[in-house]
C-alpha positions in Angstrom: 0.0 0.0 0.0 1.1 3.3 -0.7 0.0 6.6 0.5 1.3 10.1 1.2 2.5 11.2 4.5 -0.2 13.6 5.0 -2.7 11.2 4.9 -0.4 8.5 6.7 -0.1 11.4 9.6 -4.0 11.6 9.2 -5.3 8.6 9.7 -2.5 7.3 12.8 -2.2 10.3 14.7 -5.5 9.3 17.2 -4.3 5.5 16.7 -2.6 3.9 19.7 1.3 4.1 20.5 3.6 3.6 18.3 7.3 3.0 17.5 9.0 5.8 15.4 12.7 5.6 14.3 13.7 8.7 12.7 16.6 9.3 10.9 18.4 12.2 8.8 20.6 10.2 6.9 23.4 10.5 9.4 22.3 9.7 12.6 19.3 7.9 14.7 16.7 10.0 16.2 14.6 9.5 19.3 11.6 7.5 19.3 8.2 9.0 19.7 4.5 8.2 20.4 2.2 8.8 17.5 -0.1 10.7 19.6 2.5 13.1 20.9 3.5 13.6 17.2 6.8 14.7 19.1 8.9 14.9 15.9 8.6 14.8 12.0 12.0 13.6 10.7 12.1 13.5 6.6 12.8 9.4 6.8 11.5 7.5 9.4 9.9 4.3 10.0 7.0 3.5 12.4 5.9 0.0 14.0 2.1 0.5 14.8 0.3 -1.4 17.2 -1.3 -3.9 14.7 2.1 -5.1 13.9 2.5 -3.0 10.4 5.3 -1.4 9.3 5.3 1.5 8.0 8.3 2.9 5.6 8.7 7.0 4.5 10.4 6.5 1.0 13.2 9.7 0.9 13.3 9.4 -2.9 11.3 9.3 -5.8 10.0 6.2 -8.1 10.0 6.7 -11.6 10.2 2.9 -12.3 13.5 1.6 -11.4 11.8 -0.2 -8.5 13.4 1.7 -5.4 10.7 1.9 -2.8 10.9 -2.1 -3.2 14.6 -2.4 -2.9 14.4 0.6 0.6 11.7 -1.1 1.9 14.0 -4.7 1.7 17.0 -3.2 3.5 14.9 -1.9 6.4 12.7 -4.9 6.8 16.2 -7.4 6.7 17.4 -5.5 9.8 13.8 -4.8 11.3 13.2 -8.8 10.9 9.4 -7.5 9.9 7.0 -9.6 8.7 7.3 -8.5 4.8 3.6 -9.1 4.1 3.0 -6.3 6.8 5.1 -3.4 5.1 3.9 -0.5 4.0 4.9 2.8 2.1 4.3 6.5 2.7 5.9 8.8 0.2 8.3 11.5 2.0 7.3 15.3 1.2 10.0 18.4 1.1 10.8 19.6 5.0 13.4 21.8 6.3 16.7 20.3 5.6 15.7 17.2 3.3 17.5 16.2 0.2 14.3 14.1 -1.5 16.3 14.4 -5.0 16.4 11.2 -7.2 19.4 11.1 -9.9 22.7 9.8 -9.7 22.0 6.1 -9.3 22.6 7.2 -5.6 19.6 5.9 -3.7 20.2 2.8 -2.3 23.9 3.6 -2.0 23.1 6.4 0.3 20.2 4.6 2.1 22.0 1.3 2.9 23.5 2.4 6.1 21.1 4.9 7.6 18.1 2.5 6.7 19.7 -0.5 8.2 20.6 1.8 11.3 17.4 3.0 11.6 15.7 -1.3 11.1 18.4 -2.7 13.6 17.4 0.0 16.5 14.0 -0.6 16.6 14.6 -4.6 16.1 16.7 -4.4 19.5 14.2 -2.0 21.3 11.6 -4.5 20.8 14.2 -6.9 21.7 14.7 -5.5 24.9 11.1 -4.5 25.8 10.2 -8.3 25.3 12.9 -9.1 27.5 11.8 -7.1 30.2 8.1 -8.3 30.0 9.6 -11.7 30.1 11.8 -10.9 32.6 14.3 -12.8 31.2 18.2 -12.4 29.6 18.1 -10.1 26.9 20.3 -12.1 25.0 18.3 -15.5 25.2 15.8 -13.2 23.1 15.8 -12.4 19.3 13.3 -11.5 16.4 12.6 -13.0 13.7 9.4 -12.4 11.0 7.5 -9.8 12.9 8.0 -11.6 16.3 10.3 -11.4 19.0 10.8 -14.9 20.3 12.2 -16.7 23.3 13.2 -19.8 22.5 13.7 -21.2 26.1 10.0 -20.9 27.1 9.0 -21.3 23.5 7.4 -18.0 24.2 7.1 -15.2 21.5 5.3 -11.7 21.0 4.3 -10.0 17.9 5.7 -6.3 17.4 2.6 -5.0 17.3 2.3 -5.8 21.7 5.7 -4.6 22.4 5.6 -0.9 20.9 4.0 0.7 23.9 7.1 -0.2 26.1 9.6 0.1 23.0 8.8 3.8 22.6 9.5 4.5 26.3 13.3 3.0 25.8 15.9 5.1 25.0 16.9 4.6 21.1 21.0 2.8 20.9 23.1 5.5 18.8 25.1 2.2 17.1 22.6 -1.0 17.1 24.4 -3.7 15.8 24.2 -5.0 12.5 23.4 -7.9 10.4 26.3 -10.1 9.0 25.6 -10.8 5.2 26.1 -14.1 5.8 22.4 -13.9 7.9 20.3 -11.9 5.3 17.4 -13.3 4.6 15.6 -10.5 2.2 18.7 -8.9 0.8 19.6 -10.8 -1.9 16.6 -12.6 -2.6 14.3 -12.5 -5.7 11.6 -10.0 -4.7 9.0 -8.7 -6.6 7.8 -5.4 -6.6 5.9 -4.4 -3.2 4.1 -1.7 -5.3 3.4 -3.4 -8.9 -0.5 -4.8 -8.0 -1.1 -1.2 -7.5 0.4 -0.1 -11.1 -0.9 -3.2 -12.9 -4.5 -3.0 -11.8 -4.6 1.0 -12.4 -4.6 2.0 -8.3 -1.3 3.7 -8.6 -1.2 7.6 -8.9 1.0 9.2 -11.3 0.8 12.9 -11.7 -1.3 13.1 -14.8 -3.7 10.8 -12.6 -4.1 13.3 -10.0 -7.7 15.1 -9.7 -8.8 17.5 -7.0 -11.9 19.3 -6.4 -12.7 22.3 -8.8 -9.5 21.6 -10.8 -9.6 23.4 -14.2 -7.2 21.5 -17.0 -4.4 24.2 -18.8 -2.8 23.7 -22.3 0.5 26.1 -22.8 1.3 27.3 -26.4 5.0 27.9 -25.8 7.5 30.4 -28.3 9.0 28.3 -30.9 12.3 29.8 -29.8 13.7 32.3 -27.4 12.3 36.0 -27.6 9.9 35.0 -30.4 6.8 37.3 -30.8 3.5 36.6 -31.6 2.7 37.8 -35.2 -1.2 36.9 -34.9 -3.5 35.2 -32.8 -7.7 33.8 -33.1 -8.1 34.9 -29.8 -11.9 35.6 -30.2 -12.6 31.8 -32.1 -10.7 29.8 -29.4 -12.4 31.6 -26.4 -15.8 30.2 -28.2 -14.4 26.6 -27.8 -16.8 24.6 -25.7 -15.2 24.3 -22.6 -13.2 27.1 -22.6 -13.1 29.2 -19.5 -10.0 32.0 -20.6 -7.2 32.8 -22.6 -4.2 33.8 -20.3 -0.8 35.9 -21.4 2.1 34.6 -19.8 5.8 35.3 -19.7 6.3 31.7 -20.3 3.6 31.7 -22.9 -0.1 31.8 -24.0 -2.3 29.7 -21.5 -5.7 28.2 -22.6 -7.6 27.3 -19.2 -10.5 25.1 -19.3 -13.3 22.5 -18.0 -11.3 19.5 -19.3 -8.1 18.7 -21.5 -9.6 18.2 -24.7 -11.4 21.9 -24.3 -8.1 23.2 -23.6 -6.3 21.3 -26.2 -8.9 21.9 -28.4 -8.8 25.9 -27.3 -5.1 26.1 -27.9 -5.9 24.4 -31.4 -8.3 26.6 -32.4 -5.8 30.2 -30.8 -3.5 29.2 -34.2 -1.4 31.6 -32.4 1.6 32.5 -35.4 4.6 33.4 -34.2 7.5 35.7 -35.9 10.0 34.6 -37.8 13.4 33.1 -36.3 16.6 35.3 -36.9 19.3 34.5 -39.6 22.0 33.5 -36.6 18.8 31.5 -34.8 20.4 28.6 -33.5 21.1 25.7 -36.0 22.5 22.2 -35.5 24.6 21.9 -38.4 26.4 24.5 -37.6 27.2 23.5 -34.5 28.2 20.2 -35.5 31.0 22.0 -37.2 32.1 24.5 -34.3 32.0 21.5 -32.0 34.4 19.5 -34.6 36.5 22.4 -34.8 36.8 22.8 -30.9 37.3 19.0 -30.2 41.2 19.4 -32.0 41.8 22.7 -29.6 44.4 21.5 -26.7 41.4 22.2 -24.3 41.3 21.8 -20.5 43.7 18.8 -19.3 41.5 16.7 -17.6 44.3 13.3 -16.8 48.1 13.3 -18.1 50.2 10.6 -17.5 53.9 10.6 -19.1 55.2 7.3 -20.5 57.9 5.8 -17.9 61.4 5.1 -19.3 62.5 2.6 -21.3 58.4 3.2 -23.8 59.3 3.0 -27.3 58.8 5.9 -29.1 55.7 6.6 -31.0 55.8 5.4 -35.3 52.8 4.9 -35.9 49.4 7.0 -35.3 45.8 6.2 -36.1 42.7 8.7 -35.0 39.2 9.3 -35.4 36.3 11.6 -34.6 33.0 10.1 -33.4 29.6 12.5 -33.2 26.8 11.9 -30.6 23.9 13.5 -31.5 21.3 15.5 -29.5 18.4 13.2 -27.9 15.1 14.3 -26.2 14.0 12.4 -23.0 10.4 11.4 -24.6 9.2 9.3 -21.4 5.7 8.0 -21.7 4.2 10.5 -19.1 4.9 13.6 -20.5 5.3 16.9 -18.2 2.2 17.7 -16.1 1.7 19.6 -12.7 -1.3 20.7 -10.5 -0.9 23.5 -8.8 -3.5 25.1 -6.2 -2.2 28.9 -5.5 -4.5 30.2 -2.8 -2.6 33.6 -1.2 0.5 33.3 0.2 0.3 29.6 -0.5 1.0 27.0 -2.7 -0.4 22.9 -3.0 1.9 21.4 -6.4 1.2 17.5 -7.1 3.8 16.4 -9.4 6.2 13.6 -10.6 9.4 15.3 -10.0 13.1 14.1 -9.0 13.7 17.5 -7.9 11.3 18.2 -5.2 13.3 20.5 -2.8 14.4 22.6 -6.2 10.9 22.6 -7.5 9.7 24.1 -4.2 12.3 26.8 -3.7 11.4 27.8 -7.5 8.2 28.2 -7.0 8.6 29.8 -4.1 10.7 32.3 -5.9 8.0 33.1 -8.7 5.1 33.5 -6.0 7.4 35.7 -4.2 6.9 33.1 -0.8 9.1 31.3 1.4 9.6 27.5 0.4 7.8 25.9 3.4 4.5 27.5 2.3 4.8 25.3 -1.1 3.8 22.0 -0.3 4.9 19.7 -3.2 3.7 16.4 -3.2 5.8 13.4 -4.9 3.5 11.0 -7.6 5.3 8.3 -9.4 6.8 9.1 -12.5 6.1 8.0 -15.7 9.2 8.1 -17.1 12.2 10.3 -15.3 16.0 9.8 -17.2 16.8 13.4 -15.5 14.1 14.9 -17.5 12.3 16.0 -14.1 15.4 17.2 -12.8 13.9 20.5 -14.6 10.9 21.9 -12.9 10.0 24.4 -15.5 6.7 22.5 -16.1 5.6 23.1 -12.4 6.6 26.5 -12.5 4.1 27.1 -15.3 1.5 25.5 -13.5 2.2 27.6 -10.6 1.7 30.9 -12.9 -1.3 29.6 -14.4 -3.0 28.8 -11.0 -1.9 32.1 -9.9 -4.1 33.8 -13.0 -6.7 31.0 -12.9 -7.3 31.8 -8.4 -8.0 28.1 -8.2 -6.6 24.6 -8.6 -5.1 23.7 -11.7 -3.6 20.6 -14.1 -0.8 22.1 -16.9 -0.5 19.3 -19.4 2.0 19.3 -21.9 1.6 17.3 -25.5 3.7 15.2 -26.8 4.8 17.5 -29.0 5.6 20.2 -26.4 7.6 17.6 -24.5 9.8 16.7 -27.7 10.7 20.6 -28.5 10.6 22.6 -25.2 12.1 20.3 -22.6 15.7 20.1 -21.9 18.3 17.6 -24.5 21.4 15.6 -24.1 23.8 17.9 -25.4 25.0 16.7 -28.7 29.4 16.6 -28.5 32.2 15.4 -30.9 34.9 13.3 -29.6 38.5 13.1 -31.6 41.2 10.6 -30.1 44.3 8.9 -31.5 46.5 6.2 -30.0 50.0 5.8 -30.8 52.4 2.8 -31.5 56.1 1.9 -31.2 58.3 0.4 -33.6 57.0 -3.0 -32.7 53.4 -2.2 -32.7 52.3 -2.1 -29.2 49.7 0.7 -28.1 52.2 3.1 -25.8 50.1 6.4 -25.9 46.1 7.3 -25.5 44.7 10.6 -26.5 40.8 11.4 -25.8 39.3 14.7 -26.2 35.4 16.0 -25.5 34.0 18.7 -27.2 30.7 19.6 -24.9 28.5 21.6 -23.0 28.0 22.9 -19.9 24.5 22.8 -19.1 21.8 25.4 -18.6 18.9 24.4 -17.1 20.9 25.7 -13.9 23.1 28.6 -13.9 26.7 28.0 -13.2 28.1 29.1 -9.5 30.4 31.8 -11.1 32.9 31.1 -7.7 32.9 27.3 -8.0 36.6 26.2 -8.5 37.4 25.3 -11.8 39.8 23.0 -11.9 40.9 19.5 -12.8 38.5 17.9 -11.0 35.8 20.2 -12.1 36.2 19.9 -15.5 36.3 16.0 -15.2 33.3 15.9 -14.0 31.6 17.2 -17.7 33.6 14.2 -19.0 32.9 10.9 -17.4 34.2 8.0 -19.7 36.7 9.9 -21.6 39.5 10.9 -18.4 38.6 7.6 -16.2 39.7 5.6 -19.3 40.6 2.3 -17.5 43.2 1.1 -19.5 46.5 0.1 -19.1 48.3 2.6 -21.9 52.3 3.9 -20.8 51.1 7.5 -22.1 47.6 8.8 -21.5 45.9 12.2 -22.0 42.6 13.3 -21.9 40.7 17.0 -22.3 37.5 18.7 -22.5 36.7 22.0 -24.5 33.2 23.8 -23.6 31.3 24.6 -26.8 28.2 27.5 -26.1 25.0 25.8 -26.5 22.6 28.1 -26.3 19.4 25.5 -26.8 17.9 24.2 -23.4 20.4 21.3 -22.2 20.9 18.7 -18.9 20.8 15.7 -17.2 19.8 12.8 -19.3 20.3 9.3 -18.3 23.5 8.4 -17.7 24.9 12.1 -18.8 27.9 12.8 -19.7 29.4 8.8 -20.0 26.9 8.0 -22.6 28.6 10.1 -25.2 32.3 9.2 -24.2 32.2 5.9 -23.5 30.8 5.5 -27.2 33.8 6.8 -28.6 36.2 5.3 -26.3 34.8 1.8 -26.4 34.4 1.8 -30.1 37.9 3.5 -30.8 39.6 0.6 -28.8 38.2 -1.7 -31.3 40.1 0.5 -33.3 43.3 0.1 -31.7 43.0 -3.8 -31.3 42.3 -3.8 -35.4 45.3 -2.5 -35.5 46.9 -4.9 -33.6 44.9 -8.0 -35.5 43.3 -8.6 -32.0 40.5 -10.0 -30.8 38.9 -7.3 -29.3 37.4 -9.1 -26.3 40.8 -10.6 -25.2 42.9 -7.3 -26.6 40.6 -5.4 -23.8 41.8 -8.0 -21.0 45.4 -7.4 -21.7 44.8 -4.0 -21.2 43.5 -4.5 -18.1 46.5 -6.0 -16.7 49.2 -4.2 -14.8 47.7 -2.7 -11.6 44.8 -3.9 -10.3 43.3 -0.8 -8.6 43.6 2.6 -10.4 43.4 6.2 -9.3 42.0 7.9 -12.0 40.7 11.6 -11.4 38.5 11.3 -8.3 37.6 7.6 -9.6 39.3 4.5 -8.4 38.7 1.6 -10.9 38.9 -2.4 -10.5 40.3 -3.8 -13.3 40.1 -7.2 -11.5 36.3 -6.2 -11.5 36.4 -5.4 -14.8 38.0 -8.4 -16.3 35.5 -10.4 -14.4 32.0 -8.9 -16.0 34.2 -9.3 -19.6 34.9 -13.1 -19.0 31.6 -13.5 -18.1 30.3 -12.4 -21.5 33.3 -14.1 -23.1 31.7 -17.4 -22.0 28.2 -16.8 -21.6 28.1 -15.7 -25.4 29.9 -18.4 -27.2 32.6 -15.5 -28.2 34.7 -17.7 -30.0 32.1 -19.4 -32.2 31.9 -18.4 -35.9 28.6 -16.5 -36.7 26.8 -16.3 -40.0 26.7 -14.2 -42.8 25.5 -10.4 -42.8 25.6 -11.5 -38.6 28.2 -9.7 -35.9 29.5 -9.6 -32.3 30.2 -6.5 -30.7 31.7 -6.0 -27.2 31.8 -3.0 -24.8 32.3 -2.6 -21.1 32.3 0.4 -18.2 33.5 1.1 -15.0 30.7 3.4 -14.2 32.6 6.1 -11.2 34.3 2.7 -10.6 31.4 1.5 -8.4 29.0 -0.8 -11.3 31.4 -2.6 -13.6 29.2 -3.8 -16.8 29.8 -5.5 -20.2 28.0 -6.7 -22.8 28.2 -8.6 -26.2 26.1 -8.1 -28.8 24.9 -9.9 -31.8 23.6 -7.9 -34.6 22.1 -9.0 -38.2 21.8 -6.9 -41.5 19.5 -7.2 -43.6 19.3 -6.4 -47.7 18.1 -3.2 -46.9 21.2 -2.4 -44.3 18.5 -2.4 -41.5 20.5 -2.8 -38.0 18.8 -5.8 -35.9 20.0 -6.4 -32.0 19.3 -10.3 -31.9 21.0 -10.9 -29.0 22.5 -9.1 -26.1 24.7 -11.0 -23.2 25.2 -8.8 -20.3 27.6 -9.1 -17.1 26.8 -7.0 -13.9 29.3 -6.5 -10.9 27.5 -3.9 -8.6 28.8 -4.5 -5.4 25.9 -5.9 -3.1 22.5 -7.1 -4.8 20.1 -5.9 -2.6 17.4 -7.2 -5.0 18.6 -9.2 -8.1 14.8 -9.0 -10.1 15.9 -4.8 -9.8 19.6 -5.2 -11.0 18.0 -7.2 -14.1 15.3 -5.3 -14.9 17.9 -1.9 -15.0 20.2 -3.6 -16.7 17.1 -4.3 -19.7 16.0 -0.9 -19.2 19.0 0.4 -20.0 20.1 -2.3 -23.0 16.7 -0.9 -24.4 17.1 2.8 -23.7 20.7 2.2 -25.7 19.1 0.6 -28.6 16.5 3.8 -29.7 20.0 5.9 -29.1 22.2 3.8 -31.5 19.8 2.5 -34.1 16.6 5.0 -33.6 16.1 8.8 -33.4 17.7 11.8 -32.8 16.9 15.8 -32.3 17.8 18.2 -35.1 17.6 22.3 -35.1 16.8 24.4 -37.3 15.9 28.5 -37.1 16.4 27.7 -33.1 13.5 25.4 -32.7 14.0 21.2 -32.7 12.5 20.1 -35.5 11.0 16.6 -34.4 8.0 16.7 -32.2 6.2 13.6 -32.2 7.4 9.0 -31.6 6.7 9.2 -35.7 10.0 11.3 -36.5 11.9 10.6 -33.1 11.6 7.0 -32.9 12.1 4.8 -29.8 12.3 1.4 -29.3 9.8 -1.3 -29.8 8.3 -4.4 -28.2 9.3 -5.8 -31.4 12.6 -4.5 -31.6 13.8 -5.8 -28.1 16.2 -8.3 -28.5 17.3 -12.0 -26.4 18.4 -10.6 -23.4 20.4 -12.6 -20.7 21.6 -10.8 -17.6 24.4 -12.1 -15.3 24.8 -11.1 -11.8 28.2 -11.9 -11.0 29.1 -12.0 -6.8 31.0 -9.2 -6.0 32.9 -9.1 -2.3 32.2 -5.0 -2.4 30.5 -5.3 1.1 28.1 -1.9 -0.2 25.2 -1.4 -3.4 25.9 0.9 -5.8 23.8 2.6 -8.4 21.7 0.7 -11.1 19.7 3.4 -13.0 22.4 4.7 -15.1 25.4 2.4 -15.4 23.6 0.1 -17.6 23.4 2.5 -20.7 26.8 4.0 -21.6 28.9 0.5 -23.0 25.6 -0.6 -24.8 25.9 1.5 -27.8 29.5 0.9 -28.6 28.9 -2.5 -28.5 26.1 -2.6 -30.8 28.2 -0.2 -33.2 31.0 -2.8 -33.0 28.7 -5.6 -33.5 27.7 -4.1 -37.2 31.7 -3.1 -37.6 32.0 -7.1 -37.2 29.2 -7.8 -39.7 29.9 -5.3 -42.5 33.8 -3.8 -41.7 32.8 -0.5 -41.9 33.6 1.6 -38.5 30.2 3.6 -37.2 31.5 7.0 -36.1 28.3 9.0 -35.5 24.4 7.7 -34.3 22.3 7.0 -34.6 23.1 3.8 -37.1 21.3 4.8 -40.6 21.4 2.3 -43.5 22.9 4.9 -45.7 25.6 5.0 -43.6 26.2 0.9 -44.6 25.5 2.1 -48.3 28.6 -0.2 -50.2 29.2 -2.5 -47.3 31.2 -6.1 -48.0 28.5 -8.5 -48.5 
């Protein structure tokens, strides 16, 4: 079950006692009595009288299965009855950090959770004791009980919580060895999907309050366009229509329902001016950002060759292109927002709740704890609701509208006025003595800071600065005498950010596919040629990233074997490989099989993937990530892209930015492979960065022609072998 923490609040506060662990992601904080309602901690979990346990989720779900995974941790250290857990969805508060990005979440719940499960387990523990009146340590708890195995006696949670809150809470409970987990680790499925399967789940577009009035926002095609001519009088004639409001942000059509205001907007036919001559254009910034990626740059890792390397003879380098990319989840951007005075209700499926309340605060001219922002899943996130410019509109049209109301945006509006992945160009060479061996590594990234955000103008800028705009080109893992890596900033003026995975996506492609490259070269294999360079020291300092390569080699053989590498494949068929060391935390590799049809149409047939990331706290989670991602790489590599022309992107709709298919996905086998890193580390973005090299390998292996820019076109395989 899950609800809000309003509601939660409402319905328990004139219940009986109750346990409540609080914690702030540091520490443990007292426990309370419901009806004292003593303290409101961001994360906490409760133990009611009835014996249910109740969970506040600190981050937001957007499908990658996190309240299930939370909800495991604290239940293995609770010993709870899993059947008895329940959810309640954490709101902004003074001080909380509710943000969901970064593949951080279970990382940076593990210990606090477990903290927070193993101090109410041994208050229980010691309130049973006392009833008892027996050794504490004869006691323990086990499945919602706490038992004495002496007397054969045992009490359920629920009885104990009256005397439990009265105990004083231990600052360092003692925790579970590994070895005794019996829910970590385990093949769980997800605590919330009956809700989402039989329709009980609320996203935001889902959300429906009393005297709510539905908002369509006809947006300027491109900054400080002005309107030209408008049917003002025709569309305020539209059934449904209630009034036609002038924004900063835009034109706002509010009505009774969203096909009124769709139909309203429709029927404005608002025209807008012409864009400038030097409007921004993607072609032409393909060319500055080619231009920029030869420039020495910013040095972002130099490491000299040590004496006795043979001197460079031979060169070989190339320049790969990645291509701008919309977000285009399923749920497109929507917000309700209910400004009533000097206060503000929003209901919306953000990862960004704290920076969506302090924004709206800042239009309404209002301090942040009188916006209360309310968390719904997420239809579809990938750093897309990192932005909260679609809640800020709703805020300003609620404002106008004095009453409660739901901003939808189309499909269309969600292709050309949300925020891309940056499009960057990527040159590197590699070097080779007089006997052919690979002595030096060069890797620059032409790029973008992005803008969604402004820039702290007093942040440091240094090395480690500038690496972060580059992940996958300066943690380069490999074992080269002579390495150097840059980054050159290219001025984007189009709306840019977060998109899954980042910045690695874009470098790792080039990287990955270049050292296929390198072992050509070398008449390699390129599987085994990447092992060799993986030799040498095991463990790495690169930049603020310290890679495995034992970890690394291990997810590689795994794909060696579990994909019959060495086994011939057919005609107009290939095998690709790729791997990452994602921060050096989720080590991944995959090998692909690809076909090619007459018509030099790209199929995945296969993919075989190999996962090391650290401790699975749930492996159904690490497998369905890893297929997210495998299919979130396939629409980048073989699918669509975002093009600009007269500063506006000119796709708008799935018909000319495709995605993925259920009928494109491909056999996909995931392999889990044991790890002794004693922590979890992050699942929602590792998976995507190696897949699309290893696909454009794949059809390099199939057709010998190298794939240097995406996505994969057949005109690109025009004159192929074969």
């Amino acid at each position: 079950m899950i609800t809000s923490r309003r509601n939660f609040l409402k319905t328990t506060a004139f219940g009986s006692a109750s346990l409540i662990i609080g914690f702030d992601g540091l520490r443990l904080l007292k426990g309370a009595n419901a009806e004292t309602n003593l303290f409101e901690p961001s994360n906490w979990i409760r133990v009611d009288a009835d014996g249910a346990v109740s969970l506040t989720i600190g981050k937001c779900e957007m499908g990658q299965g996190v309240r299930t995974s939370l909800a495991m941790i604290l239940a293995e250290e609770l010993e709870a009855d899993w059947t008895k857990i329940r959810l309640v969805q954490a709101k902004p508060s003074p001080g909380s950090d509710l943000g969901t990005g970064g593949s951080d979440s279970i990382a940076s719940s593990w210990r606090p959770l477990r903290q927070a499960g193993a101090a109410a387990r041994e208050m229980l523990i010691t309130a049973a004791a006392a009833r008892w009146k027996v050794d504490r340590a004869s006691c323990s708890a086990a499945r919602g009980e706490i038992v004495h195995p002496p007397s054969n006696r045992r009490l359920e949670y629920g009885s104990l919580v009256g005397d439990a809150t009265k105990l004083q809470v231990p600052e360092n409970p003692p925790l579970k060895n590994a070895i005794d987990f019996k829910i970590i680790g385990q093949r769980t499925a997800r605590i919330d999907g009956p809700d989402i399967v039989c329709g009980r789940a609320q996203y935001g577009i889902d959300v429906k309050i009393p005297g709510m009035l539905y908002a369509s926002l006809e947006r300027p095609p491109f900054a400080g366009a002005k309107v030209k001519r408008m049917h003002e009088d025709k569309a305020r004639v539209v059934h449904g229509v209630r009034s036609i409001v002038k924004l900063p942000r835009g034109i706002a059509i509010i009505a009774d329902n969203t096909w009124a205001a769709i139909k309203g907007r429709t029927t404005l036919a608002v025209e807008w001016d012409d864009s400038p001559k030097d409007a921004f254009d993607s072609d032409a910034h393909w060319k500055r950002l080619e231009a920029a990626s030869h420039e020495t740059g910013f040095i972002t890792r130099e490491e000299k060759a040590p004496p006795g390397t043979g001197e460079v003879t031979k060169t070989i380098e190339a320049t790969y292109q990645y291509p701008f990319y919309a977000h285009a989840p399923v749920e497109t951007m929507n917000c309700v927002a209910d400004v009533r005075g000097n206060r503000c209700t929003i209901w919306a499926p953000t990862q960004a709740p704290e920076r969506l309340q302090n924004q709206v605060a800042k239009l309404l001219g209002i301090v942040p704890t009188n916006v209360e922002v309310n968390i719904t899943l997420i239809g579809g996130g990938f750093g897309r609701r990192l932005g909260v410019d679609y809640a800020i509109e709703a805020a300003d049209i609620s404002r106008a509208a004095k009453g409660p109301v739901q901003l939808l945006w189309s499909r269309v509006d969600d292709m050309k006025h949300g925020h891309f992945q940056a499009a960057s160009v990527h040159y590197l060479s590699a070097g080779f003595d007089v006997r052919g061996m690979p002595v030096s590594w060069k890797h620059t990234k032409a790029g973008s800071f992005h803008n969604i955000s402004p820039l702290d103008p007093k942040e440091m800028r240094d090395t480690a600065w500038y690496q972060d705009w580059s992940w996958g080109c300066y943690d380069v893992p490999y074992n080269f005498p002579a390495i150097q890596t840059a980054y050159v900033p290219v001025d984007l003026p189009v709306k840019h950010g977060p998109w899954r995975s980042v910045f690695a996506p874009s470098s790792v492609f080039a990287r990955e596919c270049f050292i296929d490259e390198v072992a050509q070269v070398r008449a390699a294999d390129p599987l085994e040629f990447r092992l060799e360079l993986l030799k040498g020291a095991d463990v790495i300092k690169a930049g603020s990233a310290t890679v495995d390569r034992r970890r690394l080699r291990r997810v590689l053989e795994t794909v060696r074997d579990k994909s019959a590498w060495d086994r011939p494949v057919s005609e107009n068929r290939g095998r690709g490989v790729a791997c990452n060391a994602y921060f050096g935390r989720t080590y991944i590799a995959y090998v692909v099989e690809v076909t090619i049809d007459h018509d030099n149409n790209v199929r995945v047939e296969r993919v075989v993937a190999a996962v090391d990331c650290g401790r699975v706290v749930n492996p159904v989670g690490v497998e369905q990530q890893m297929e997210s991602g495998i299919i979130w790489g396939l629409s980048s590599a073989l699918k669509g892209e975002i093009t600009f022309r007269g500063g506006t992107a000119q796709q708008g709709t799935f018909a000319d930015f495709a995605v993925a298919r259920m009928g494109d996905t491909p056999a996909i086998e995931v392999h889990i492979v044991g790890s002794d890193a004693p922590l979890p580390f992050g699942m929602g973005e590792p998976p995507v960065p190696p897949i699309v090299p290893a696909i454009a390998n794949a059809v390099f292996a199939a057709t010998g022609m190298r794939i240097r820019r995406l996505p994969i076109r057949p005109e690109h395989l025009e004159g192929r072998a074969g």
